[in-house]
C-alpha positions as CSV (number, residue, x, y, z in Angstrom):
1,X,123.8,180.1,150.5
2,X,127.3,180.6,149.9
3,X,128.5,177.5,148.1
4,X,125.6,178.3,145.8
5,X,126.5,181.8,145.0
6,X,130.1,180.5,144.5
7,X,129.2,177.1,142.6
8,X,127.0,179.7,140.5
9,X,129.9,182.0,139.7
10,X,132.2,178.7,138.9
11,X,129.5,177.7,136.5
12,X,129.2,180.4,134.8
13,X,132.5,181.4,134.3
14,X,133.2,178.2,133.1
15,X,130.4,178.8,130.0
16,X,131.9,182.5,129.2
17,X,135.1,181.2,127.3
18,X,133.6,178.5,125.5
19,X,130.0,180.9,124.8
20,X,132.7,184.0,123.3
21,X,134.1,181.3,121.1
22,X,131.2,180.0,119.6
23,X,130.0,183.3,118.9
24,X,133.2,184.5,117.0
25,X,133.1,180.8,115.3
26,X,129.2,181.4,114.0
27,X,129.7,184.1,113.0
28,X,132.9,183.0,111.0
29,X,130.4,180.8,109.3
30,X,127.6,183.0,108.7
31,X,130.3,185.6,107.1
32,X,131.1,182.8,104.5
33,X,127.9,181.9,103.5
34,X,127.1,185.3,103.1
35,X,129.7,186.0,100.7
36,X,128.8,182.6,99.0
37,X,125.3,184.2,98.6
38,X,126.4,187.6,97.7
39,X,124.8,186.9,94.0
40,X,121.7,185.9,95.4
41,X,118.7,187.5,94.1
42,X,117.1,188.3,97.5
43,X,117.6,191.4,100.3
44,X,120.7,191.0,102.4
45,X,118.9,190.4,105.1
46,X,117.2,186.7,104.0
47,X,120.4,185.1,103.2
48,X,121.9,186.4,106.8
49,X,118.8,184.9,108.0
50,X,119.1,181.8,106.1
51,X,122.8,181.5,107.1
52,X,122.1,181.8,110.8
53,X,119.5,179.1,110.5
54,X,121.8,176.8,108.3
55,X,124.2,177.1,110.9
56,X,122.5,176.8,113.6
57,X,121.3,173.3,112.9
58,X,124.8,172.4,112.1
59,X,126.7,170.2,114.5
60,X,129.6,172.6,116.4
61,X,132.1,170.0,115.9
62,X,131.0,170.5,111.5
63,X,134.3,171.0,109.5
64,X,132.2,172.2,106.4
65,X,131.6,175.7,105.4
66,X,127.5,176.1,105.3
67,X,127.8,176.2,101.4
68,X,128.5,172.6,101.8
69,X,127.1,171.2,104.1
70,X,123.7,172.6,102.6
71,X,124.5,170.4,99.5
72,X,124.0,167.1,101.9
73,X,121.2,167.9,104.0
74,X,118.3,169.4,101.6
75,X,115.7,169.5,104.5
76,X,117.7,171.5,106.2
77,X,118.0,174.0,103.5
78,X,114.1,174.1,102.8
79,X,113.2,175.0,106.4
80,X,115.7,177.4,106.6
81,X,114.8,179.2,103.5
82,X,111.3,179.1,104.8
83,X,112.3,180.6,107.5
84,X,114.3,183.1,106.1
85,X,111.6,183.9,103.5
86,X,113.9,183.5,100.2
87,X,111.6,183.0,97.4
């Protein structure tokens, strides 16, 4: 029981870094594409939904703002404004 406990603790540990990271990187992202959509003709609320969905489908490793890469990946976009509800 104790090896679990402490290969549990390791484990986790080992995810908190690279989890507080991410986070702070998203939400990088969706800060962008919220300013990119600040003209948009819809609530505040659907484009930070839409931007949250875009980049959640991208790739972690993606090097493009979500502006962009939304240019190259149309079905993405749809589902996401779906989603978000932007009409």
């Amino acid at each position: 029981m104790k090896y679990f406990a402490a290969a549990l603790l390791i484990g986790l540990s080992a995810l908190a870094p690279s989890t507080a990271y991410a986070d702070a990187d998203d939400m990088k992202w969706i800060a962008k594409c919220m300013k990119d959509n600040a003209d948009a003709k819809v609530a505040p609320d659907v484009v930070n939904k839409y931007c949250t969905c875009m980049n959640d489908k991208m790739d972690s490793n993606e090097s493009q703002s979500i502006s962009t890469w939304e240019k190259s990946h149309p079905k993405e976009m749809k589902a996401c404004e779906a989603a978000a509800g932007w009409k």
